[in-house]
PAROTI-761710 format. One record per residue (C-alpha): residue in one letter; x, y, z. Coordinates in Angstrom, 1 decimal. Example, Ala and Ser with C-alpha at 12.3 -4.5 7.8 and 13.67 -1.06 7.14 Angstrom:
! residues 2
code_x_y_z
A_12.3_-4.5_7.8
S_13.7_-1.1_7.1
END
This chain:
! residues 483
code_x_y_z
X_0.0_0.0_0.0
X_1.6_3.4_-0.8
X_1.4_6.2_1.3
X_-1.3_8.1_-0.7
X_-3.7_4.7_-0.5
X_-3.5_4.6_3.5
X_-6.8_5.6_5.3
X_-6.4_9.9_5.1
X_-5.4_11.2_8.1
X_-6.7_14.5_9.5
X_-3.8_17.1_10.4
X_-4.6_20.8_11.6
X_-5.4_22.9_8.5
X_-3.4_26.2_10.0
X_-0.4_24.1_9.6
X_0.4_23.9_5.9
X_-0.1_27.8_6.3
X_2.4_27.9_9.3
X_6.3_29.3_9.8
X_7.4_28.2_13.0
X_10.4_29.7_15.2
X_12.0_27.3_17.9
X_13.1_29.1_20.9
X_14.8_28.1_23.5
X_13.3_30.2_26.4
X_16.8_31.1_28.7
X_18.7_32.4_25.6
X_16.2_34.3_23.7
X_15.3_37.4_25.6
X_15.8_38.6_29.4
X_13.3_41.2_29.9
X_14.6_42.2_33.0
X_11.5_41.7_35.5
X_12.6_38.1_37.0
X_15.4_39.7_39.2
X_17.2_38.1_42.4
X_19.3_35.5_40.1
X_22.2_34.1_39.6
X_22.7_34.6_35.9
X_25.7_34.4_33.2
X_26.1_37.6_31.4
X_23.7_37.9_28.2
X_26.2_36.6_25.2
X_28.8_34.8_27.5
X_29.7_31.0_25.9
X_26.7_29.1_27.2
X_27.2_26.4_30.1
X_25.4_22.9_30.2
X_24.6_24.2_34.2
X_24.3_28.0_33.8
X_21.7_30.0_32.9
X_21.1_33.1_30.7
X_18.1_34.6_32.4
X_16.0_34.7_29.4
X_11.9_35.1_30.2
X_8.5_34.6_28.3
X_8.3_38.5_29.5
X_10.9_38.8_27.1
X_9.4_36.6_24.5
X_6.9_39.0_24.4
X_8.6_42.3_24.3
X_10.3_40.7_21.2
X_7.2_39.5_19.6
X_7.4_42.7_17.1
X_10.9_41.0_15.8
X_9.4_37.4_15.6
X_6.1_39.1_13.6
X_8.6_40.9_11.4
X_9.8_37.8_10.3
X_6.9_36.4_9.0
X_6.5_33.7_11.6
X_2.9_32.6_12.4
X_3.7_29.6_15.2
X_6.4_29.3_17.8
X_7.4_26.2_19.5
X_9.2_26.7_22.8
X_11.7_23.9_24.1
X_10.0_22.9_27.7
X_8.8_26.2_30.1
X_7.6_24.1_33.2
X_9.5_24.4_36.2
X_12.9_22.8_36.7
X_16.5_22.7_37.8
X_18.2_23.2_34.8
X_18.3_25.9_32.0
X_16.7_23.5_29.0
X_13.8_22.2_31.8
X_14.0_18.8_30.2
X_13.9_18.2_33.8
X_10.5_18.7_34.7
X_9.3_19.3_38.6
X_6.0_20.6_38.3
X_3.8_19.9_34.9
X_0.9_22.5_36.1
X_3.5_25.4_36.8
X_5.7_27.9_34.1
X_8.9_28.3_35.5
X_8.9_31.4_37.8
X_12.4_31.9_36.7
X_10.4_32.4_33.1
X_7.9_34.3_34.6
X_5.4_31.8_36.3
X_2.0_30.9_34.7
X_1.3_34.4_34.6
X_3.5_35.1_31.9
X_2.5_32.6_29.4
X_-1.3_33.4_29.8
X_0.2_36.6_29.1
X_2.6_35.4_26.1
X_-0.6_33.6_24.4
X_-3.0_36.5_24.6
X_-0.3_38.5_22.9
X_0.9_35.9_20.6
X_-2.8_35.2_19.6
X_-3.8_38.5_19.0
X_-0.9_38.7_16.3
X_-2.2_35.9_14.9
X_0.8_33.6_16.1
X_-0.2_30.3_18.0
X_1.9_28.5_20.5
X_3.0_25.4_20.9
X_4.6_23.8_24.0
X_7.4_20.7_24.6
X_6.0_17.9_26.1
X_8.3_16.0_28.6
X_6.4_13.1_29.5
X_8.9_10.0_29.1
X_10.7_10.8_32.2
X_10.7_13.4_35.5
X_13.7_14.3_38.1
X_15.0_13.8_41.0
X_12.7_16.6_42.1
X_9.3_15.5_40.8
X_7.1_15.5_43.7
X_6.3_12.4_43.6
X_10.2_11.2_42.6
X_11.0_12.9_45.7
X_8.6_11.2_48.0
X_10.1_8.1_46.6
X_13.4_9.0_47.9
X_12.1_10.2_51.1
X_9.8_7.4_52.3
X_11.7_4.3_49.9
X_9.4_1.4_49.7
X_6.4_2.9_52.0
X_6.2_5.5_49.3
X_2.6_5.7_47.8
X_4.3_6.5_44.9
X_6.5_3.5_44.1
X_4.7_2.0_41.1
X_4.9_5.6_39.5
X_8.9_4.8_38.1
X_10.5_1.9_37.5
X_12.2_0.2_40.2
X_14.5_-2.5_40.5
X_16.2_-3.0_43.7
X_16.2_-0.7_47.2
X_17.9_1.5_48.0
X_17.7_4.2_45.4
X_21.2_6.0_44.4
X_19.8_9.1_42.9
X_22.6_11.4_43.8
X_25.6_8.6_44.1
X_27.4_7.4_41.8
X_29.0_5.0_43.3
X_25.7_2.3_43.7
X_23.5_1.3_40.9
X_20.4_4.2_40.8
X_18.1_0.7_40.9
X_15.6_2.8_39.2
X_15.6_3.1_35.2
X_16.5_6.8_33.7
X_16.5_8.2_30.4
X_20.3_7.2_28.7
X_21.0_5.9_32.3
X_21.2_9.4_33.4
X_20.1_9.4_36.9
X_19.1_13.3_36.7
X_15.8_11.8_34.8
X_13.6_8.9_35.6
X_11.7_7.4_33.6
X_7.6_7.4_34.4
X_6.2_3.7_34.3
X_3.7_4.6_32.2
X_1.9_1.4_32.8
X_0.4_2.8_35.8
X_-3.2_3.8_35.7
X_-2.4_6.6_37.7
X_0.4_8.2_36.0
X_-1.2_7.8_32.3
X_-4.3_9.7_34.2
X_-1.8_12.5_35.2
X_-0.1_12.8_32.0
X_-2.9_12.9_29.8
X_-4.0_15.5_32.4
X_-0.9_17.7_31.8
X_-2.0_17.5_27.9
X_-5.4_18.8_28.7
X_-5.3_20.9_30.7
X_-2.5_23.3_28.9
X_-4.6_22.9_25.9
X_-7.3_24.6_27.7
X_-4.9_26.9_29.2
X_-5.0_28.0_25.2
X_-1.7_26.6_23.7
X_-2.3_25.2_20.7
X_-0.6_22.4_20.6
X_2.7_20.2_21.6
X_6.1_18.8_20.5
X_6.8_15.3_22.3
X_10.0_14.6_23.7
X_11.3_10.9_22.9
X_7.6_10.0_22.2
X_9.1_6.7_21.3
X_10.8_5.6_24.6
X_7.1_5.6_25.6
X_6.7_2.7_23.3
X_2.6_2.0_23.7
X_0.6_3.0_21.1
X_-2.5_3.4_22.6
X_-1.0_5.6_25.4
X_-0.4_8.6_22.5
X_-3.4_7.4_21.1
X_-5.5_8.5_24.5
X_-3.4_11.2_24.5
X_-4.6_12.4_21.0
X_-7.5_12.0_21.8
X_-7.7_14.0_25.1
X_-5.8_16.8_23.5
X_-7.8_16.8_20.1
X_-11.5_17.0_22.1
X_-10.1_20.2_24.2
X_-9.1_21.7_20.5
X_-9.7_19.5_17.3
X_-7.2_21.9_15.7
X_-4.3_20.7_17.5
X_-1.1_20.6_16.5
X_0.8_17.0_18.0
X_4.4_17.0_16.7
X_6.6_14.3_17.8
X_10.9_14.1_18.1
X_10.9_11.0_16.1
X_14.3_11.2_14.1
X_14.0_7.3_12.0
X_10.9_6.2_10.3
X_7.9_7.3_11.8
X_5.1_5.0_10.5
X_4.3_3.3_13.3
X_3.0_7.1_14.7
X_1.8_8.8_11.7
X_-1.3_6.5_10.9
X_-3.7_9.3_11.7
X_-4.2_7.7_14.9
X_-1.7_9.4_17.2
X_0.8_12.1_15.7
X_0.2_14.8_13.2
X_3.6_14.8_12.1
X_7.2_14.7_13.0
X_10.6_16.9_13.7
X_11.7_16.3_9.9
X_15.4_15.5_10.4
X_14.9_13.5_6.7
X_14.5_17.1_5.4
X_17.6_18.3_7.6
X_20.6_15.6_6.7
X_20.1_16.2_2.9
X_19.8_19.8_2.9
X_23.9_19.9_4.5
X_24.8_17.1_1.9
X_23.9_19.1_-0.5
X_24.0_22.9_0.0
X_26.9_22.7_2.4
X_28.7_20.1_0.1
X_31.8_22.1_-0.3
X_32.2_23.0_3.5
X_30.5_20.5_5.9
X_32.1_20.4_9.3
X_31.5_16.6_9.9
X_32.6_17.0_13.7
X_29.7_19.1_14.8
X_27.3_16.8_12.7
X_28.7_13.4_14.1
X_28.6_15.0_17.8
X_24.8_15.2_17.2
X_22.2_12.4_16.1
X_22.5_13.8_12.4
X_25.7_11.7_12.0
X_28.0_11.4_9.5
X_26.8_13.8_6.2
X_27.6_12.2_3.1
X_27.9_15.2_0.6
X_24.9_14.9_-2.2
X_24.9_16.2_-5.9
X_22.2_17.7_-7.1
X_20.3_14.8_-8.8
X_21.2_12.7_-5.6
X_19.4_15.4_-3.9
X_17.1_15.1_-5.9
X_16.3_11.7_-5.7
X_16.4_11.9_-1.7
X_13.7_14.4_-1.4
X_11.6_12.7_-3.9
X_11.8_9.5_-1.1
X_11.1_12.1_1.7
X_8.0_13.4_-0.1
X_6.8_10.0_-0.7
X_8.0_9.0_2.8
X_4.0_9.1_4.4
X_0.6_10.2_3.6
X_0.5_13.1_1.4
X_-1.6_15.1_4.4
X_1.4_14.2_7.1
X_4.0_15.6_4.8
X_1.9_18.9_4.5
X_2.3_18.8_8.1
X_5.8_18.2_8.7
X_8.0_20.4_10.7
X_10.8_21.2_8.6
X_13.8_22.2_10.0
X_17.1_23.0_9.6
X_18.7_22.5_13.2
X_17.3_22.8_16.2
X_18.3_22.9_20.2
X_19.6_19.2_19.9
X_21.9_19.6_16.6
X_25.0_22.5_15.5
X_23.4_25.5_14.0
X_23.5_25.3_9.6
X_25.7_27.6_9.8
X_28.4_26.1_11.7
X_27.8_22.5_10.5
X_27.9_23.8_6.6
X_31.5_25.1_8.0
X_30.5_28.8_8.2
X_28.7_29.4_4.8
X_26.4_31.8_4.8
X_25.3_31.1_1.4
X_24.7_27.7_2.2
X_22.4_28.5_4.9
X_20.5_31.0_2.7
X_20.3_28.2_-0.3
X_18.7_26.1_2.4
X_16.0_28.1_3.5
X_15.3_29.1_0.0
X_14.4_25.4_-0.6
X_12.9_25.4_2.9
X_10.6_27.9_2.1
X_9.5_26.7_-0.9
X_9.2_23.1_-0.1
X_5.7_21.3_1.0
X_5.5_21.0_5.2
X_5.9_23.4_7.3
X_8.9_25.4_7.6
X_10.7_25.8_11.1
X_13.4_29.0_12.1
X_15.2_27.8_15.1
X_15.8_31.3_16.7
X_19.0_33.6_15.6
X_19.7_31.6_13.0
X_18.0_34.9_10.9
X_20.6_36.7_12.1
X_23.8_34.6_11.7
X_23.9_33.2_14.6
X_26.9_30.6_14.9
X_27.1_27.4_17.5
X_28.3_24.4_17.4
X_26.8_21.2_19.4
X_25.2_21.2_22.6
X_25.7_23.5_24.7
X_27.4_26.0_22.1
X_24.1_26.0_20.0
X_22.2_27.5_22.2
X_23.5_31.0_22.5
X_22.1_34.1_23.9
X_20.2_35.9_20.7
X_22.8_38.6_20.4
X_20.1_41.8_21.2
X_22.9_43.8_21.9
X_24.9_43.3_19.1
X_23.4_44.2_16.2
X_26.8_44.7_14.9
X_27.0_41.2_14.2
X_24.1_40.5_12.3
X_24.1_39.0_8.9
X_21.8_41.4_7.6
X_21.4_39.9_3.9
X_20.0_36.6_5.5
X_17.4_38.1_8.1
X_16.5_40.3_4.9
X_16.4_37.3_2.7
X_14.1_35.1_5.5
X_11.6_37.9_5.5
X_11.0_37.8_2.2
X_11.2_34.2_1.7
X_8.2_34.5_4.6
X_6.3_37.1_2.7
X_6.4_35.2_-0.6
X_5.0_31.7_1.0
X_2.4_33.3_3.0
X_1.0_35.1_-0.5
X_1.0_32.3_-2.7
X_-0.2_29.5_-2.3
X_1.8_26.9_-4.5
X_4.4_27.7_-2.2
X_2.4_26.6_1.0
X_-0.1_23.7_-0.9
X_1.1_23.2_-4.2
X_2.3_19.5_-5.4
X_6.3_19.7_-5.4
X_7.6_17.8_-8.7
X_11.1_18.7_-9.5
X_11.9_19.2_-13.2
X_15.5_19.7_-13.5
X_18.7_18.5_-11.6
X_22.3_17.9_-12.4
X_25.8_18.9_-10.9
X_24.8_22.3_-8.8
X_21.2_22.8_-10.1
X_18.2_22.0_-9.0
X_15.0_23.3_-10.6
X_11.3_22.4_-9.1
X_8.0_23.4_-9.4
X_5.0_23.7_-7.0
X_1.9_23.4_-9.1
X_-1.8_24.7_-7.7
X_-4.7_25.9_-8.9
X_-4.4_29.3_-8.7
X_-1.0_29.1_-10.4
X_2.7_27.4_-10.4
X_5.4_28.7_-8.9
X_8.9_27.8_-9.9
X_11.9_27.6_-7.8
X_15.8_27.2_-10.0
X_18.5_26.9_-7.6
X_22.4_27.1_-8.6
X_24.6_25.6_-5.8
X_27.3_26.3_-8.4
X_30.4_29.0_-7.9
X_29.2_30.5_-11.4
X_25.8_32.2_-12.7
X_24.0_29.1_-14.5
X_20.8_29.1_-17.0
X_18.7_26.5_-15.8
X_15.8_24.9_-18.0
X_11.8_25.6_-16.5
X_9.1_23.0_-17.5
X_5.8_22.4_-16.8
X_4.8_25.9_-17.1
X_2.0_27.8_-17.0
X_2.7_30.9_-20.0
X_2.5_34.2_-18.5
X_3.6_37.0_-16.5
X_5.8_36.0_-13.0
X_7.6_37.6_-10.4
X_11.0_37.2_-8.9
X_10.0_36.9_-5.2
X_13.6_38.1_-4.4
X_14.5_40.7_-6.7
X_11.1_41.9_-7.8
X_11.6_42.0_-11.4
X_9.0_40.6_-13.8
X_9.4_38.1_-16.6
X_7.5_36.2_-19.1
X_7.7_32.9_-18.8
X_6.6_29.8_-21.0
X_7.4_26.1_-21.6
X_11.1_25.4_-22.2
X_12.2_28.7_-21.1
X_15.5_29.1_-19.1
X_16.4_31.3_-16.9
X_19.8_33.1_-15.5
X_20.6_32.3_-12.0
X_23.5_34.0_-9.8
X_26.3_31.3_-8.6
X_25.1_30.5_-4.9
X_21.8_32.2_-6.1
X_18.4_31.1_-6.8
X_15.0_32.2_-8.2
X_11.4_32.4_-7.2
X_9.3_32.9_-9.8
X_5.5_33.3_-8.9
X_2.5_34.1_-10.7
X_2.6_38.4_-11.2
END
């Protein structure tokens, strides 16, 4: 059975009209009303225990920046309250870090973020707790008189949590003691997650990413959990980390779509090809990057199109790099024109396209911690000007046409350093010729619709028709769109 002959699943219609932006709360912006901390100086090289002091308070005194860019949806890495700057290490599920600004911030984040027409989605951190989780804690307190016991996994008594030098005797995410892991075959803790779905949903996010979804391997626990999160808001948005094949989650049934790391890996083969820093990419779970020609680009994203149902690859979340991977930029070896060949074909590629914060504005980092830097506020100095200009245009362009958001992708040309695609709709084609190449290049345009298009990044007009070509600038690209 092919992908297109599967039962259709339904996926949230504002998606395949979405830009996202990934932000990372502690290094995006510190707005100064948190005080009383113990923070590293905004910009300083980022530590794995340190924090930056960034806020939601913040996020929202920024929100005029995020809008500027075109951006219609942010995810946020986790904001509940924890003990470490990325909050991966959840102790309370019903409370907003007060570090971020407590609940009070976020209800105050969404009703700014909504009325800007920008919806929020949250990270979901429901495979495992910490050490100080409520009820984790009461476990180490009270040892096998706790009324929490069956709520983790235990194997022996007593627990190490904080000593090396026994076994834990509990399981933990990677072994890592810092995290364990919910037994999520216990009524009561499936009742309290799905909880923590709901009732943030009716909090008014509008949707979530999933952590490691997969280490929570039962099916019908996401499936409740779509449920319960679909009948508070049908239009949901449920994204899971899932960075291998994904079936097994994307039969309509549970997820609406994945992190697309199969978009990532061949977008560095290919437009980093010359430059690729394999060090920061092995570090990370991209591994090794094989560089890619055109046409075996070409052939690549033709698989990852095919990949699932035409309605989960509308939904994708297409992304570049992320909180967990080196920043483009530093992984294509410091190439600024690779990164902007990337989100050209990012833009104009079917799913929806993801910005992880100051990567408009040059932002360099290599793996964890180093890619999560302080969004340089202060510095304007330093930013790459060409690219943020380029991104808002790229932005402006797929939010007015709509082959560029919903049109089939077929690509019609590709050989060497050139790739040429079209994304065919109703209400007209649009045509995308990209030249990798150090030279200017004329590439060949088929399947064309005659008539009068626009360059979406120069502006100039031309008249197109089948079997025209078309001059591209070396490292360049065009986007022709109906006029």
């Amino acid at each position: 059975m092919s992908p297109s002959d599967q039962p259709h699943p339904i996926t949230p219609e504002w998606v395949k009209d979405a830009v996202f932006y990934q932000i990372f709360p502690d290094r995006f912006a510190r707005s100064g009303r948190v005080t009383g901390l113990n923070l590293q100086s905004w910009g300083s090289p980022p530590q794995v225990h340190g924090y930056m002091g960034g806020d939601l308070w913040g996020v929202i005194e920024r929100l005029d920046h995020i809008a500027a860019l075109g951006v219609n949806a942010i995810y946020f890495c986790p904001v509940f309250q924890s003990a470490s700057n990325h909050r991966y290490h959840t102790h309370d599920y019903y409370q907003v870090d007060p570090m971020l600004g407590g609940n009070e911030a976020l209800r105050a984040l969404i009703d700014a973020a909504h009325a800007r027409g920008i919806r929020i989605v949250l990270d979901g951190v429901f495979n495992h707790a910490s050490r100080g989780f409520f009820q984790f804690n009461d476990l180490l307190e009270q040892g096998e008189a706790s009324a929490y016991r069956d709520w983790f996994h235990v194997s022996g008594w007593p627990l190490h949590a904080y000593d090396d030098a026994g076994p834990a005797n509990y399981h933990a995410w990677w072994g890592i003691r810092a995290l364990p892991k919910f037994n999520t075959s216990t009524p009561a803790v499936r009742e309290f997650l799905w909880d923590v779905g709901e009732y943030w949903m009716r909090f008014g996010i509008d949707g979530w990413r999933l952590d490691v979804p997969n280490e929570i391997d039962d099916d019908e626990f996401w499936r409740e959990f779509r449920r319960r999160v679909k009948a508070v808001n049908p239009d949901a948005y449920i994204v899971g980390e899932l960075w291998g094949d994904a079936h097994r989650w994307l039969a309509g049934d549970q997820f609406d779509a994945v992190m697309n790391y199969h978009f990532t890996r061949p977008c560095l083969a290919f437009f980093g090809a010359r430059t690729l820093q394999q060090a920061a990419n092995e570090y990370s779970g991209l591994g090794h990057i094989e560089p890619l020609d055109a046409a075996a680009f070409a052939r690549r994203m033709e698989e990852v199109t095919r990949l699932y149902h035409p309605e989960i690859v509308r939904a994708q979340l297409n992304l570049l790099d992320s909180h967990d991977t080196a920043r483009f930029l530093t992984a294509a070896g410091g190439d600024a024109t690779a990164f902007r060949l990337a989100s050209i074909f990012q833009m104009t590629y079917v799913g929806a396209p993801c910005i992880y914060y100051g990567d408009e504005v040059g932002l360099p980092g290599g793996h964890d911690p180093d890619c999560r830097r302080a969004f340089p506020w202060f510095d304007p100095a330093s930013w790459d000007c060409e690219t943020l200009g380029l991104l808002q245009k790229l932005t402006a362009a797929r939010h007015a046409t709509p082959a560029l958001r919903r049109g089939e992708f077929h690509i019609t040309h590709a050989g060497g350093d050139e790739l040429v695609y079209v994304r065919e709709h109703a209400e007209g084609n649009a045509h995308v010729a990209l030249n990798a190449g150090r030279t200017p290049a004329e590439l060949p345009l088929a399947r064309v619709q005659p008539g009068r298009y626009c360059d979406a990044l120069t502006g100039l007009h031309v008249e197109l028709a089948e079997g025209t070509r078309v001059e591209v600038p070396a490292r360049g690209a065009l986007i022709l769109i109906p006029a």
